[in-house]
ROPA-238539 format. One record per residue (C-alpha): residue number from 1; residue in three letters; x, y, z. Coordinates in nm, 3 decimals, m for minus. Layout:
num: NUM&residu: ALA&c1: X&c2: Y&c3: Z $
...
This chain:
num: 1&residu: UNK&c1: m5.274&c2: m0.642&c3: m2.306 $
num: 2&residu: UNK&c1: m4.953&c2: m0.577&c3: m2.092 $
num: 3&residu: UNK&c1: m4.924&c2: m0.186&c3: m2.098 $
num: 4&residu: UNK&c1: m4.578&c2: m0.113&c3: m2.199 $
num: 5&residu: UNK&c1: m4.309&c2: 0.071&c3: m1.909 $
num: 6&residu: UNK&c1: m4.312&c2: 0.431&c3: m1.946 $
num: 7&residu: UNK&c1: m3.993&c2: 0.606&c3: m2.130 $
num: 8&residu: UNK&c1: m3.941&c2: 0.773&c3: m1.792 $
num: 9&residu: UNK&c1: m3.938&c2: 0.516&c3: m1.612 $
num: 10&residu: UNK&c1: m3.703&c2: 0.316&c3: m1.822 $
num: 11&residu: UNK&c1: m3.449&c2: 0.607&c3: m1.894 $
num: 12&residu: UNK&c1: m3.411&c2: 0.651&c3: m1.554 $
num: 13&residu: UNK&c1: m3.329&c2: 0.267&c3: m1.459 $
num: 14&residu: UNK&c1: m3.086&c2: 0.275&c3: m1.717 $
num: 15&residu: UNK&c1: m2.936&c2: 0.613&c3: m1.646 $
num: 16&residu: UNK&c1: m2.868&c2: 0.506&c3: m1.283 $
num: 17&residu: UNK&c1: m2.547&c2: 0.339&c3: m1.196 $
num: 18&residu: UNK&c1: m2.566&c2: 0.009&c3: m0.984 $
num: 19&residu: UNK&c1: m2.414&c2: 0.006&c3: m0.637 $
num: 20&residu: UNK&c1: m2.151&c2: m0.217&c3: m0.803 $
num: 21&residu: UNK&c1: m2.104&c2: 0.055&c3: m1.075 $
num: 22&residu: UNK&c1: m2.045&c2: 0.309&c3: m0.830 $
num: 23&residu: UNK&c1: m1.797&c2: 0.133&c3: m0.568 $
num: 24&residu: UNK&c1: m1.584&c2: 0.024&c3: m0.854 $
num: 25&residu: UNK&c1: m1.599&c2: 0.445&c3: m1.013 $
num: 26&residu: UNK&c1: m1.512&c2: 0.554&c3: m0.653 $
num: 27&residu: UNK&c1: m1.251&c2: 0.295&c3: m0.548 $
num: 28&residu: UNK&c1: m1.080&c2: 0.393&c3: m0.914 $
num: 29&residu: UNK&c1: m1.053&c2: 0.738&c3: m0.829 $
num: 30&residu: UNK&c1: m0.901&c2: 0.698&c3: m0.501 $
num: 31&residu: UNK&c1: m0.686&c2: 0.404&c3: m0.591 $
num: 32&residu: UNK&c1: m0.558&c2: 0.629&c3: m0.921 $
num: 33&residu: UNK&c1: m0.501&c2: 0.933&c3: m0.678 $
num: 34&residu: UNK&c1: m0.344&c2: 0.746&c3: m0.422 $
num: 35&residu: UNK&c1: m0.110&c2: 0.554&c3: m0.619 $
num: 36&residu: UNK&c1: 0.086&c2: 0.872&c3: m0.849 $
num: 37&residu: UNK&c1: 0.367&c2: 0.848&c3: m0.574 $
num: 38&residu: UNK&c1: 0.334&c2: 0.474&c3: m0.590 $
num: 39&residu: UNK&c1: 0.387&c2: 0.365&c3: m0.905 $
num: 40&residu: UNK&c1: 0.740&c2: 0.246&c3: m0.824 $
num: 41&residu: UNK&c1: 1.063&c2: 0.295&c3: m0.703 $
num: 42&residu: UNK&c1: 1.199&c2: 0.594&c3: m0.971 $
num: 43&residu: UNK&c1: 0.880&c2: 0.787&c3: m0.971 $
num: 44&residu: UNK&c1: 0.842&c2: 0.769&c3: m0.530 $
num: 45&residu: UNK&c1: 1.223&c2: 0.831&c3: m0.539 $
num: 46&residu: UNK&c1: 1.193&c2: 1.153&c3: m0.787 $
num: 47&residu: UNK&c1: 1.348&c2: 1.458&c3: m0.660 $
num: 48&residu: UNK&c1: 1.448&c2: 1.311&c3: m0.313 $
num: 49&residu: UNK&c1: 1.842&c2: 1.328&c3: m0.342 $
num: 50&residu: UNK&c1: 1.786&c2: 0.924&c3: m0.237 $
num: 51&residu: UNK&c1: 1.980&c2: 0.680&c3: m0.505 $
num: 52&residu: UNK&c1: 1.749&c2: 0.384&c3: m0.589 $
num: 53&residu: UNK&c1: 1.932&c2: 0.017&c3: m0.491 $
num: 54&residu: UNK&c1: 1.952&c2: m0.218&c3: m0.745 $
num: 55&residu: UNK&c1: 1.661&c2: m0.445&c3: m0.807 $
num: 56&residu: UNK&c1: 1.434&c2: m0.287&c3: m0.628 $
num: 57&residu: UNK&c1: 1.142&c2: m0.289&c3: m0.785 $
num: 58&residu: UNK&c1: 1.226&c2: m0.691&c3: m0.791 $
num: 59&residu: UNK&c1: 1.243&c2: m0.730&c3: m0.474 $
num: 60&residu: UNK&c1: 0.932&c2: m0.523&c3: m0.391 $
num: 61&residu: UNK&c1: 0.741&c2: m0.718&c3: m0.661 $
num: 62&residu: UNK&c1: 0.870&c2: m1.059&c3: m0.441 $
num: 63&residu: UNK&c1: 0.763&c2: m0.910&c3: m0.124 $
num: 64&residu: UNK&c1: 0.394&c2: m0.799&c3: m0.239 $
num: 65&residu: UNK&c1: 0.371&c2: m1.196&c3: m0.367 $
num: 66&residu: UNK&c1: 0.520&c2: m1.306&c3: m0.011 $
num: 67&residu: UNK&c1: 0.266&c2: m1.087&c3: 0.163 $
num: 68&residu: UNK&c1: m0.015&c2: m1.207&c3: m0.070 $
num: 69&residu: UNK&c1: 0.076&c2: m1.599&c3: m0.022 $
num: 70&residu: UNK&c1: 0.093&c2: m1.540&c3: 0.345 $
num: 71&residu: UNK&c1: m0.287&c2: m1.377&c3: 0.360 $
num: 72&residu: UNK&c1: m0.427&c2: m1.631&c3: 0.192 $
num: 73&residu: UNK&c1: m0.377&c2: m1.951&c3: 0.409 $
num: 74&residu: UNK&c1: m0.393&c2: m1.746&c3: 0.737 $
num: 75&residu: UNK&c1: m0.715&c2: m1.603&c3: 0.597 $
num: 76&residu: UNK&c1: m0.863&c2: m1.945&c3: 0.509 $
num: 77&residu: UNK&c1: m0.790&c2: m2.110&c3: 0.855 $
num: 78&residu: UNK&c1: m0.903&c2: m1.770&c3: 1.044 $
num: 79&residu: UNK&c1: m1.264&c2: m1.800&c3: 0.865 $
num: 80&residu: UNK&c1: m1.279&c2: m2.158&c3: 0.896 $
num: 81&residu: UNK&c1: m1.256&c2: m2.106&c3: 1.266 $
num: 82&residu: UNK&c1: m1.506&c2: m1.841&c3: 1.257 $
num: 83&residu: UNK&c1: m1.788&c2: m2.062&c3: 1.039 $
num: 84&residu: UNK&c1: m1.700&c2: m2.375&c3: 1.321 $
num: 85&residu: UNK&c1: m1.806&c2: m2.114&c3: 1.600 $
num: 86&residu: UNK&c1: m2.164&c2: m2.076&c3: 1.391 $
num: 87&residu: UNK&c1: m2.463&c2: m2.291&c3: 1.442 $
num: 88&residu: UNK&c1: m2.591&c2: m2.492&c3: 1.167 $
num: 89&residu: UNK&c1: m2.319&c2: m2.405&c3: 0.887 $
num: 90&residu: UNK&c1: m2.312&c2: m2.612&c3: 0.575 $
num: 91&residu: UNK&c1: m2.051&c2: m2.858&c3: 0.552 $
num: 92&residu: UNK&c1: m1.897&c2: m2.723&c3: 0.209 $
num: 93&residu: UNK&c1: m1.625&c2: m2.525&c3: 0.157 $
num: 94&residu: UNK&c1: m1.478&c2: m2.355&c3: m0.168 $
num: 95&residu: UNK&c1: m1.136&c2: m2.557&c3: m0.227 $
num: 96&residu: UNK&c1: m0.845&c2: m2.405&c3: m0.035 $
num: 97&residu: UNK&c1: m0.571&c2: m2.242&c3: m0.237 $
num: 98&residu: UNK&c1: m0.330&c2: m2.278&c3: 0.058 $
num: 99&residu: UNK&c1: m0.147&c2: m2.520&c3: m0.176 $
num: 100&residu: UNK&c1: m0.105&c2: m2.309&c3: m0.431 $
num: 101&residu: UNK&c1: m0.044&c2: m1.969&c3: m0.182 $
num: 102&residu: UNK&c1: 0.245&c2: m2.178&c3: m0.033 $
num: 103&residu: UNK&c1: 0.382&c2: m2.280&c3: m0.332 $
num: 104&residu: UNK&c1: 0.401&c2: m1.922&c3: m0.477 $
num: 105&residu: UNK&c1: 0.553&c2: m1.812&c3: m0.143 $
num: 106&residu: UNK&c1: 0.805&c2: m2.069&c3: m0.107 $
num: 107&residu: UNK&c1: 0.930&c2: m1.935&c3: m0.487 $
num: 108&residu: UNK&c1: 0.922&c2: m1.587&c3: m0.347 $
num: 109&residu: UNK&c1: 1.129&c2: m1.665&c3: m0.026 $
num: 110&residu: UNK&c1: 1.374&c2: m1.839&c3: m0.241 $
num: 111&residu: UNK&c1: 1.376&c2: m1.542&c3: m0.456 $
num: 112&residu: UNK&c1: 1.456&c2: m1.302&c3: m0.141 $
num: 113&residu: UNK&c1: 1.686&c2: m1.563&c3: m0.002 $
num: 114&residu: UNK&c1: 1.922&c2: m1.609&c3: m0.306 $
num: 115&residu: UNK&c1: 1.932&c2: m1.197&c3: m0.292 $
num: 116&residu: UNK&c1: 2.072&c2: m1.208&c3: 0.061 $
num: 117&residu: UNK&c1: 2.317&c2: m1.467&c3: m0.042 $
num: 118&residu: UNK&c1: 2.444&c2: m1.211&c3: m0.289 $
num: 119&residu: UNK&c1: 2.506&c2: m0.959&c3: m0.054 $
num: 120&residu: UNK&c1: 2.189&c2: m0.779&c3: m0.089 $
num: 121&residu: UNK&c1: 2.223&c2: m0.819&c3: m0.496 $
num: 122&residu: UNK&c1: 2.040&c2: m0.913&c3: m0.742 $
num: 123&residu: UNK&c1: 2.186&c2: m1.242&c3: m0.899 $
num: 124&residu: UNK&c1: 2.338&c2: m1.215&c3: m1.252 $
num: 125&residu: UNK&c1: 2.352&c2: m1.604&c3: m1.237 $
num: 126&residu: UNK&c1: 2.339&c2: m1.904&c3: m1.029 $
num: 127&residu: UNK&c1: 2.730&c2: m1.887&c3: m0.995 $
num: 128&residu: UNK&c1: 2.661&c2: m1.533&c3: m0.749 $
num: 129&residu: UNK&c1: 2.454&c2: m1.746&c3: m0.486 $
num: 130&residu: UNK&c1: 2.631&c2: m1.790&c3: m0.199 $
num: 131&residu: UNK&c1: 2.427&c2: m2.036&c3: m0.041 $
num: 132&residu: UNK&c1: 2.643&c2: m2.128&c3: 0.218 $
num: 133&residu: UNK&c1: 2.676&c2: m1.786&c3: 0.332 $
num: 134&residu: UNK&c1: 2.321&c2: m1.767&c3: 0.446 $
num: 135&residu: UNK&c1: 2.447&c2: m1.976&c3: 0.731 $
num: 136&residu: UNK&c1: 2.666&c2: m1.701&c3: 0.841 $
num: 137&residu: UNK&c1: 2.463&c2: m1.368&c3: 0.863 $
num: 138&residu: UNK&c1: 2.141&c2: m1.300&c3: 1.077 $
num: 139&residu: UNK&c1: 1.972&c2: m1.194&c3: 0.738 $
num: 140&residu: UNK&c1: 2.045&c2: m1.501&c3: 0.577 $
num: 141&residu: UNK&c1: 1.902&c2: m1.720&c3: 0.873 $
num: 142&residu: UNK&c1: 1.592&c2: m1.527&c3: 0.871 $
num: 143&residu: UNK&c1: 1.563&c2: m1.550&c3: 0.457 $
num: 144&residu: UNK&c1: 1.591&c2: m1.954&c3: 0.493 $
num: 145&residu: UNK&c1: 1.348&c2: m1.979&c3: 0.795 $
num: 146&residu: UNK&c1: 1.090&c2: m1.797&c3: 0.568 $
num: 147&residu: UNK&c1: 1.211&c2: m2.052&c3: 0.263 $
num: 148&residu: UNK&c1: 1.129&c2: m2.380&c3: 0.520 $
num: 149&residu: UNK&c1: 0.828&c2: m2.215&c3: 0.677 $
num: 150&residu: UNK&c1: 0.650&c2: m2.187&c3: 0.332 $
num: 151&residu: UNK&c1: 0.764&c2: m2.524&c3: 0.257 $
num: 152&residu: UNK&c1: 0.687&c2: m2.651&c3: 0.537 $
num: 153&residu: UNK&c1: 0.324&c2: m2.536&c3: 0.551 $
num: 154&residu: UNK&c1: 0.264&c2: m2.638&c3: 0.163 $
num: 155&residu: UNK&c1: 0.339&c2: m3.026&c3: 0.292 $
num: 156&residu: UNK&c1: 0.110&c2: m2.956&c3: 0.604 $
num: 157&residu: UNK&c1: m0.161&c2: m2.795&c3: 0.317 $
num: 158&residu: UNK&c1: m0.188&c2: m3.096&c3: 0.142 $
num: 159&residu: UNK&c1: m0.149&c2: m3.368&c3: 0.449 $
num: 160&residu: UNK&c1: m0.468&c2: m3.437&c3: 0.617 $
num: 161&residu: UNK&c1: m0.436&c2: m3.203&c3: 0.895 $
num: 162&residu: UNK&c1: m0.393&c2: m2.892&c3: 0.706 $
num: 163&residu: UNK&c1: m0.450&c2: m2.690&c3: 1.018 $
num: 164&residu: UNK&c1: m0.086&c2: m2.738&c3: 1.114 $
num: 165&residu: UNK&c1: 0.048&c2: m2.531&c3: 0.864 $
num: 166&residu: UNK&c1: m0.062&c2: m2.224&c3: 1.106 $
num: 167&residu: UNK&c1: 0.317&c2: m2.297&c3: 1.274 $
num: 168&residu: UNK&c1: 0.510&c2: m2.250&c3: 0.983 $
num: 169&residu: UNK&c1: 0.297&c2: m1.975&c3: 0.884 $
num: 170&residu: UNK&c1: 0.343&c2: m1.810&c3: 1.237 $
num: 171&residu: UNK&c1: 0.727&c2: m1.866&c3: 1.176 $
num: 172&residu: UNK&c1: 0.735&c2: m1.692&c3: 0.877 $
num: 173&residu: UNK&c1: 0.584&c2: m1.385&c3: 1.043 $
num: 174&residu: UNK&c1: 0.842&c2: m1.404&c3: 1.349 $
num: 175&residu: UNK&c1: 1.115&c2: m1.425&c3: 1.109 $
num: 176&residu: UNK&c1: 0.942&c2: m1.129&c3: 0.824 $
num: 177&residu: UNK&c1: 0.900&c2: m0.888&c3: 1.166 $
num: 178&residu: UNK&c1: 1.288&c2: m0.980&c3: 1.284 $
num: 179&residu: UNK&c1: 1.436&c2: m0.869&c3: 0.928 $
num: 180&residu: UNK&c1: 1.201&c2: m0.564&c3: 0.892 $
num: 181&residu: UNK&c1: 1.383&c2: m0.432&c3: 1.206 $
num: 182&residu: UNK&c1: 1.799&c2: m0.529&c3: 1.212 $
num: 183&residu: UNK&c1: 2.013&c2: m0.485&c3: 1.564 $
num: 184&residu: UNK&c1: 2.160&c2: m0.184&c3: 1.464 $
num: 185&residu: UNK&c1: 1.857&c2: 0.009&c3: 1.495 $
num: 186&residu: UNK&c1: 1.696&c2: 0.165&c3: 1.833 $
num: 187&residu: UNK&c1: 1.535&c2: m0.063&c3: 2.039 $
num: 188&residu: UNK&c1: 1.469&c2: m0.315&c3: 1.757 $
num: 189&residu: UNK&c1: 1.248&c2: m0.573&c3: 1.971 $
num: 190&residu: UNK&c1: 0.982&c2: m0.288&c3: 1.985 $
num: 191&residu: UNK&c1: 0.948&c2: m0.291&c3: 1.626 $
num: 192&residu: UNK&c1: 0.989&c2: m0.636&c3: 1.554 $
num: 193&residu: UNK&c1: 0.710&c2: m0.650&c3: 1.793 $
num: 194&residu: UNK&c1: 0.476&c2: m0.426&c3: 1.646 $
num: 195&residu: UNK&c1: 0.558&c2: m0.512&c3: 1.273 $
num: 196&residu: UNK&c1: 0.444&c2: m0.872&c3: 1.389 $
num: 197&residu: UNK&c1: 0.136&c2: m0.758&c3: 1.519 $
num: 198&residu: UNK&c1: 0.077&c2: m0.543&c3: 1.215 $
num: 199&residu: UNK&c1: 0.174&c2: m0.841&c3: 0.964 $
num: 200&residu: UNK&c1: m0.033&c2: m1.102&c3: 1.144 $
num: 201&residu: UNK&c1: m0.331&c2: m0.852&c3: 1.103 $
num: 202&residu: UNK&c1: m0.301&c2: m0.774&c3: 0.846 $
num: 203&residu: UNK&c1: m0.309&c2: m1.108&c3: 0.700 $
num: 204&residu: UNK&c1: m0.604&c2: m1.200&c3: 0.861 $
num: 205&residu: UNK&c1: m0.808&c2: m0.905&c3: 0.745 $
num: 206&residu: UNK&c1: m0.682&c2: m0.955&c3: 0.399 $
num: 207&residu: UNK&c1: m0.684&c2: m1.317&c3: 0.355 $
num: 208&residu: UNK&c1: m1.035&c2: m1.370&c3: 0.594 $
num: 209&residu: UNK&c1: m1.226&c2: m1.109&c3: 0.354 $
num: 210&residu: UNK&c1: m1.109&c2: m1.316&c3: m0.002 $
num: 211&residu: UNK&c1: m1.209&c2: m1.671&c3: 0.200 $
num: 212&residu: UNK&c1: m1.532&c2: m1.492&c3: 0.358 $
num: 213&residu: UNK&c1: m1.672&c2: m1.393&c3: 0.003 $
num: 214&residu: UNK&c1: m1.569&c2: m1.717&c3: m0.153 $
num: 215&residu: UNK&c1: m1.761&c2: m1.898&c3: 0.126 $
num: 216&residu: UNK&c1: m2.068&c2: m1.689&c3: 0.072 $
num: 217&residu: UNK&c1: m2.103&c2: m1.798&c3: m0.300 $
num: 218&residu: UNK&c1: m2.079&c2: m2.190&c3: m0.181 $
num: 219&residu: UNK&c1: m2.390&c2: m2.060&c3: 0.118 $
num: 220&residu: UNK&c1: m2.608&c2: m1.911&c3: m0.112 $
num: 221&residu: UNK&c1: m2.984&c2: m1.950&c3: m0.003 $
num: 222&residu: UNK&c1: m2.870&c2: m2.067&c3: 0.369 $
num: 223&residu: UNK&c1: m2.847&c2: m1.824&c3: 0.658 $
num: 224&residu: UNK&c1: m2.505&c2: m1.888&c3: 0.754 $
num: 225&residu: UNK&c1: m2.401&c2: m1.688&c3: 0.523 $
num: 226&residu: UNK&c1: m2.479&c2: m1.357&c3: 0.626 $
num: 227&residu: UNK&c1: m2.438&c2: m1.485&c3: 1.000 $
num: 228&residu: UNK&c1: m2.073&c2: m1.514&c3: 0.903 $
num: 229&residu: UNK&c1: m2.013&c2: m1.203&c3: 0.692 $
num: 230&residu: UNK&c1: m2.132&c2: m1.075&c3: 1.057 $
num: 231&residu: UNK&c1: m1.889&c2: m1.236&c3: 1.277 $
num: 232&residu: UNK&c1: m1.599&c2: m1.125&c3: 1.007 $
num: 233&residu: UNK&c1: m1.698&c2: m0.770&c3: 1.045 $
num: 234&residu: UNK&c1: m1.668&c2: m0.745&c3: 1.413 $
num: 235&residu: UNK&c1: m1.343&c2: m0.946&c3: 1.420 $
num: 236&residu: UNK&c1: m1.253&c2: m0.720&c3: 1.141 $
num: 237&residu: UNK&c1: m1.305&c2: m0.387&c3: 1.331 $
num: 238&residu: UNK&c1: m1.071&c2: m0.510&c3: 1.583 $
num: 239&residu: UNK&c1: m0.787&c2: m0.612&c3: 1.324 $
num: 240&residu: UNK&c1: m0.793&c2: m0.265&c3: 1.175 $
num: 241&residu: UNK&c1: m0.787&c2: m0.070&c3: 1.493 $
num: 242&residu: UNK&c1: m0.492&c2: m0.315&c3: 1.539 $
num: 243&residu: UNK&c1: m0.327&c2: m0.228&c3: 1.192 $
num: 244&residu: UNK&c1: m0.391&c2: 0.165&c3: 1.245 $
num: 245&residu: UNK&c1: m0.249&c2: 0.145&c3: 1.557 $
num: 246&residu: UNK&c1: 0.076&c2: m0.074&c3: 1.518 $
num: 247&residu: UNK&c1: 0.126&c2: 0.115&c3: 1.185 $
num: 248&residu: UNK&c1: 0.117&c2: 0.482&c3: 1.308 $
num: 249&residu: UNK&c1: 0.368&c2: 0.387&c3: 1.596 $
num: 250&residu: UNK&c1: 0.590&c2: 0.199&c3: 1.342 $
num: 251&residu: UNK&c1: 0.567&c2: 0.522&c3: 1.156 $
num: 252&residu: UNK&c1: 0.671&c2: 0.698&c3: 1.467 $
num: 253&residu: UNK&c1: 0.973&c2: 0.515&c3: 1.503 $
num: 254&residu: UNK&c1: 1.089&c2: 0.573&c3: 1.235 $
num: 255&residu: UNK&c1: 1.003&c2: 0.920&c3: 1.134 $
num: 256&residu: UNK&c1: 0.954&c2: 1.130&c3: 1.446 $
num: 257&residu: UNK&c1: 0.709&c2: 1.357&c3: 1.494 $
num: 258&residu: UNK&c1: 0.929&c2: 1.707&c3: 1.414 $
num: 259&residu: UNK&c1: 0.997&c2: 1.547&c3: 1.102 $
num: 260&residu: UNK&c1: 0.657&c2: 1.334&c3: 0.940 $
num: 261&residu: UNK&c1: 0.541&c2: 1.666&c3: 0.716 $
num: 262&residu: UNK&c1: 0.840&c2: 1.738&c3: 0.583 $
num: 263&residu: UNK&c1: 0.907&c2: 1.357&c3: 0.534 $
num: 264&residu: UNK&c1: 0.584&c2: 1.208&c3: 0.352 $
num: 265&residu: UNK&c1: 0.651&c2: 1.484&c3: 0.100 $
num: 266&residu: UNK&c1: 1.019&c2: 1.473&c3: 0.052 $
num: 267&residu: UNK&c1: 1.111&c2: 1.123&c3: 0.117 $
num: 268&residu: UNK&c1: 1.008&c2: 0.826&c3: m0.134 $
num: 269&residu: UNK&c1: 0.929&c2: 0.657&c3: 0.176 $
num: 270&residu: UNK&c1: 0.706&c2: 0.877&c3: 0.326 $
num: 271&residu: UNK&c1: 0.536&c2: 0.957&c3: m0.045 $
num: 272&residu: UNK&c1: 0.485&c2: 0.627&c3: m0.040 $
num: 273&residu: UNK&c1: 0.364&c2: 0.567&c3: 0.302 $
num: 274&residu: UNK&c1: 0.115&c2: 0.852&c3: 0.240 $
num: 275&residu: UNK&c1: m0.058&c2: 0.614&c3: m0.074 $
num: 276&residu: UNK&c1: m0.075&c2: 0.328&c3: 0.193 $
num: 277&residu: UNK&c1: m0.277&c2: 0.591&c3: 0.459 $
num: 278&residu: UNK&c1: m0.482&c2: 0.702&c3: 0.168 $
num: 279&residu: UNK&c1: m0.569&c2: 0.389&c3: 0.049 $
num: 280&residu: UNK&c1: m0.648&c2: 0.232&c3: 0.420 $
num: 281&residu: UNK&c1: m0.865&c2: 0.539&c3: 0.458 $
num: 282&residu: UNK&c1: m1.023&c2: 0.425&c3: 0.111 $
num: 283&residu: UNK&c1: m1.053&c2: 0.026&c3: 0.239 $
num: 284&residu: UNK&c1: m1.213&c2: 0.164&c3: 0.588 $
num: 285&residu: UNK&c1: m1.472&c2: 0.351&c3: 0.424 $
num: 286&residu: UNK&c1: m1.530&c2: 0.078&c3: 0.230 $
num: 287&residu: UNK&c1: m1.560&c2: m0.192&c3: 0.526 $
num: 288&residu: UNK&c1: m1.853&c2: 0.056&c3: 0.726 $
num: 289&residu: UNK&c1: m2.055&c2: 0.050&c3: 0.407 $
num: 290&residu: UNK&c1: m2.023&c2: m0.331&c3: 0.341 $
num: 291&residu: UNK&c1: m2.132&c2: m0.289&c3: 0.741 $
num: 292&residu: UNK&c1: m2.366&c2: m0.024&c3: 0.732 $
num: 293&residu: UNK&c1: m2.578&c2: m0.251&c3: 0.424 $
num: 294&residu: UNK&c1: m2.539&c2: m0.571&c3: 0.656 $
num: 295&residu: UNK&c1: m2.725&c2: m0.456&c3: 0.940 $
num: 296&residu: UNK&c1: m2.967&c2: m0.206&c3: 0.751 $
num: 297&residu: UNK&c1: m3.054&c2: m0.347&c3: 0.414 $
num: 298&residu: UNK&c1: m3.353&c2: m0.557&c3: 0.340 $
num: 299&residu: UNK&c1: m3.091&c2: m0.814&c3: 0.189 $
num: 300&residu: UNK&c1: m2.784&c2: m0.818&c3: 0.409 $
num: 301&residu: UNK&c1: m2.590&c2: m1.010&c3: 0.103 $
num: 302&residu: UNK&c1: m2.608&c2: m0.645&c3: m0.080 $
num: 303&residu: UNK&c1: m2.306&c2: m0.644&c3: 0.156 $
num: 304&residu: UNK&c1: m2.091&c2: m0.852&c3: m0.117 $
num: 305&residu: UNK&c1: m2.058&c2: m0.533&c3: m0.341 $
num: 306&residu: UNK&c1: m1.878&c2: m0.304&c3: m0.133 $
num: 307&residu: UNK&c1: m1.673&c2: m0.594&c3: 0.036 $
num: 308&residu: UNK&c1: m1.540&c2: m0.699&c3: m0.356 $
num: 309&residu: UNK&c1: m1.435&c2: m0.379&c3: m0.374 $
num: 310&residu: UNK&c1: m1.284&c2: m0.366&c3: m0.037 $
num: 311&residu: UNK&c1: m1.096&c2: m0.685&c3: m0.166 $
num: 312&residu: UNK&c1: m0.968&c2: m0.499&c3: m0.460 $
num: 313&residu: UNK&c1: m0.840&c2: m0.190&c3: m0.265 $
num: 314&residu: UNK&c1: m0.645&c2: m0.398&c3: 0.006 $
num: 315&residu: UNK&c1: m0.486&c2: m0.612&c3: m0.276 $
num: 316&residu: UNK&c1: m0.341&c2: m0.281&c3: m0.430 $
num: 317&residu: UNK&c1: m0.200&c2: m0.195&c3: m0.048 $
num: 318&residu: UNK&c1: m0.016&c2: m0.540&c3: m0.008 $
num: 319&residu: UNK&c1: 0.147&c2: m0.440&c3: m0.364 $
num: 320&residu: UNK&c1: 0.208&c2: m0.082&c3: m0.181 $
num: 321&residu: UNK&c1: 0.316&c2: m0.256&c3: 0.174 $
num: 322&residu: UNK&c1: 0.574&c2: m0.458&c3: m0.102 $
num: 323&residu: UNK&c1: 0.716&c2: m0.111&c3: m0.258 $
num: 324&residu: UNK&c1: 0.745&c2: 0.030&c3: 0.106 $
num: 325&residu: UNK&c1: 0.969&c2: m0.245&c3: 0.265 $
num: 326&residu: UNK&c1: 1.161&c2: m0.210&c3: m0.080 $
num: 327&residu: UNK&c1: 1.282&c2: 0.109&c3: 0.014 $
num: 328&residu: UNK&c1: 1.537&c2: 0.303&c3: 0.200 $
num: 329&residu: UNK&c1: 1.415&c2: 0.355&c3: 0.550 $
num: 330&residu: UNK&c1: 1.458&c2: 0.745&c3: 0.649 $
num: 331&residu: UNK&c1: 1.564&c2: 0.720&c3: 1.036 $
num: 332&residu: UNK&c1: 1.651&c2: 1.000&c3: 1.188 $
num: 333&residu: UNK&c1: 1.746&c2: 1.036&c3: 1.563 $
């Protein structure tokens, strides 16, 4: 006869939380502490003496989509050149949602676009688009390059070369990091340049984590699969020492030294700035465990848990990246 588990033993299996359980408890709490200055423009904006433009929790809602729709397809063609650089990968591939990223971006540039062609407005109807004015102004250039690059690179998604749609894509970054930064601020090429290295980054890290895990349920049982979860962390390391560092110079720029303590407290801005730190901080931690298990576990696919989570927190800082280019930039010189 089978003798039965002991109460003890059974209490205790059940009383203990999964590793699962306790990334998603722990990446709650930071995500809920991080984002009280974050919740949108009126609450980051509270007791600044800043007035909040009109529509901008809009337009930072069709910014976080543009960020997203950009991550994906650059994510997708980043880890599909990492698995070609593997021996002995399986030939499938979960099906690419590039077509359906590119889509959803090309609806969010128009979005941003038909803004611009109100003067920085949003639209009370179709009769306030001045389309033809987007000819005129550097903003409006920029705001139709980013409408033809998405479209663009949803044609070259569905053709049968869908690697082309990396030039589009890279257009859309030129022309994202140009209108971050306009002429009439210092030196603007210097932050155009870093807020293209930052965006392209980004991207990657965002976009290559999502495809990465997707891959790894279509490898299940082969080898590959942790061999790539591999070569994505190392690349990875390098794109967030990248992001850290084109970030906290961007941050610089814009909010000198003197001024940063007084600024990330006083300034929606900087409040909301310091959720994006915290949360990086919280996504970081996250990547060296997903690391840590990779190299030390007895199963290096134990990995997947804290990377899920990983891909949770860094989906809640594109919607935070989305608020912060929403609003008004404190420069001082």
């Amino acid at each position: 006869m089978t003798r039965p588990p002991s109460r003890t033993a059974d209490t205790g299996r059940h009383a203990r939380p999964s590793g699962a359980g306790r990334t998603t408890a722990v990446l709650l709490l930071v995500v809920l502490a991080a984002l009280i200055p974050a919740l949108g423009p009126s609450p980051a904006l509270h007791g600044t003496g800043e007035a909040e433009a009109p529509g901008t929790g809009g337009i930072a809602l069709l910014r976080t989509v543009l960020f997203a729709a950009l991550s994906v397809p650059l994510g997708e063609l980043f880890v599909n050149r990492l698995a070609r650089s593997l021996p002995d990968t399986p030939p499938e591939r979960p099906r690419s949602w590039s077509p359906y990223a590119t889509s959803v971006g090309f609806v969010a540039a128009l979005g941003l676009a038909s803004v611009v062609a109100t003067g920085n407005l949003v639209p009370d109807s179709v009769a306030d688009i001045d389309v033809g004015g987007l000819y005129e102004s550097r903003d409006g250039k920029l705001a139709l390059l980013e409408v033809n690059g998405f479209l663009a690179a949803g044609l070259c998604a569905t053709s049968r070369r869908p690697g082309l749609q990396v030039w589009p894509l890279a257009a859309v970054v030129v022309a994202e990091a140009l209108r971050a930064h306009p002429t009439t601020e210092y030196s603007p090429l210097i932050g155009s340049g870093l807020t293209l290295v930052h965006l392209t980054c980004a991207s990657l890290w965002v976009g290559g984590l999502l495809y990465a895990l997707r891959t790894l349920r279509w490898w299940r049982g082969s080898e590959a699969g942790p061999a790539l979860l591999g070569l994505y962390a190392r690349v990875a390391a390098v794109l967030l020492a990248a992001v850290t560092a084109t970030g906290v110079c961007s941050s610089l720029r814009r909010m000198p030294a003197g001024t940063i303590t007084d600024q990330l407290t006083d300034t929606a801005y900087g409040r909301v700035l310091l959720a994006k730190v915290i949360l990086v901080a919280a996504v970081a931690a996250l990547a060296l465990w997903a690391r840590i298990r990779l190299t030390r576990a007895s199963d290096p696919l134990t990995a997947c848990s804290p990377a899920r989570a990983e891909v949770v927190a860094l989906g809640v800082v594109v919607a935070v990246s989305g608020l912060l280019t929403a609003l008004p930039v404190p420069i001082r010189w």
